[in-house]
N, C-alpha and C positions, 0 to 999 in steps of 0.2 A: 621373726625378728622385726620385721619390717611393721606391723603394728606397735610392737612395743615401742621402737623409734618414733612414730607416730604421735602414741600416747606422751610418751617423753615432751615432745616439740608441743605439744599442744598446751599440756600443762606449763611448761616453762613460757610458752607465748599467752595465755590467757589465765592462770590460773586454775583452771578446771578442763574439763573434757563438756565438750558442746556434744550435744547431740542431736545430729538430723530427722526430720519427720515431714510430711507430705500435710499435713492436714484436714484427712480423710479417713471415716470411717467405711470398710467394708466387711460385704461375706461374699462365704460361695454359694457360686450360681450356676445352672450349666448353660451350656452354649445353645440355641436354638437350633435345631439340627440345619435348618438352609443356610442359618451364617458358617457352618462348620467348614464348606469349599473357600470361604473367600478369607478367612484367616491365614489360610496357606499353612497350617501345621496342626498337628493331629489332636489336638486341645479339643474336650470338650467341656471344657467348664470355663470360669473366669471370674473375677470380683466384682460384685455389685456396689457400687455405690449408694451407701447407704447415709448418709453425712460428709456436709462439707463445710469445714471451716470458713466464718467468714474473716474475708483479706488472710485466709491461709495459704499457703505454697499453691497447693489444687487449685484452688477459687482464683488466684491470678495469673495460675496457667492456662482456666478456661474448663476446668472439670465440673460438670455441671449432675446435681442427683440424679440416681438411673444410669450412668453410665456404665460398662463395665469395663475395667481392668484385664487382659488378657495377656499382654506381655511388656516387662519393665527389660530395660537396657537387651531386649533382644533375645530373650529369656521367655519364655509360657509360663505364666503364674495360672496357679489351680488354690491356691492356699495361702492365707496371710503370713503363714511362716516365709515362704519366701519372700515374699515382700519386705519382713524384718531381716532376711538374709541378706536383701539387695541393701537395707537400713545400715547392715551392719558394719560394711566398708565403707560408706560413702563419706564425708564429709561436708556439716553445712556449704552451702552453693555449691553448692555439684549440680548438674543437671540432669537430671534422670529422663532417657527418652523411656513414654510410654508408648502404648497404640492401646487405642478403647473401639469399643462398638456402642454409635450413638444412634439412633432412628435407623437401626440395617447397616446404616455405613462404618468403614473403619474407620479412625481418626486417628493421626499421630499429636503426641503430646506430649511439650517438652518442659518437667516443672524444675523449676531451682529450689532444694529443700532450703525450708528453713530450719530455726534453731528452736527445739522446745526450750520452755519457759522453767524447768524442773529445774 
């Protein structure tokens, strides 16, 4: 009920349904086995960053190609489908905390979606 509500208030407030996106394209990847301890959870894969939009959501929260994606809102991602599950609730400008592995290290990263253009 609570999305349909949702959907309701949206359309009555904008005329359509907005939908959020990061501005990044990825695949899976797996995790390098010596980052596997410092993840802290038992993931051995993660998204590679394979494309990034330029001045998209990613690109001006600091996501740089070669990154990878390992966990959104605190969640292990292994698979894009979750990432379109985390898609699926959010609402443009929401902030999605990520954490990435960039040069060895973790990094947290926190992007405000935007709105695709469709």
């Amino acid at each position: 009920m609570a999305t349909v509500n949702r959907v309701v208030e949206e359309l009555l407030e904008k005329g359509r349904i907005a939908r959020p996106y990061l501005g990044i394209a990825m695949q899976p990847v797996e995790v390098p086995e010596n980052m596997s301890s410092k993840l802290l959870t038992k993931t051995r894969a993660g998204l590679l960053v394979v494309h990034v939009e330029n001045d998209g959501p990613a690109e001006q929260a600091g996501v740089l190609l070669g990154d990878v994606v390992f966990e959104v809102s605190g969640k292990t991602v292994e698979h894009m489908d979750e990432i379109q599950d985390s898609l699926a609730t959010a609402r443009v400008g929401d902030v999605l905390k990520v954490r990435i592995i960039r040069a060895a290290e973790i990094k947290p990263v926190s992007i405000t979606l935007g709105e695709t253009a469709r």
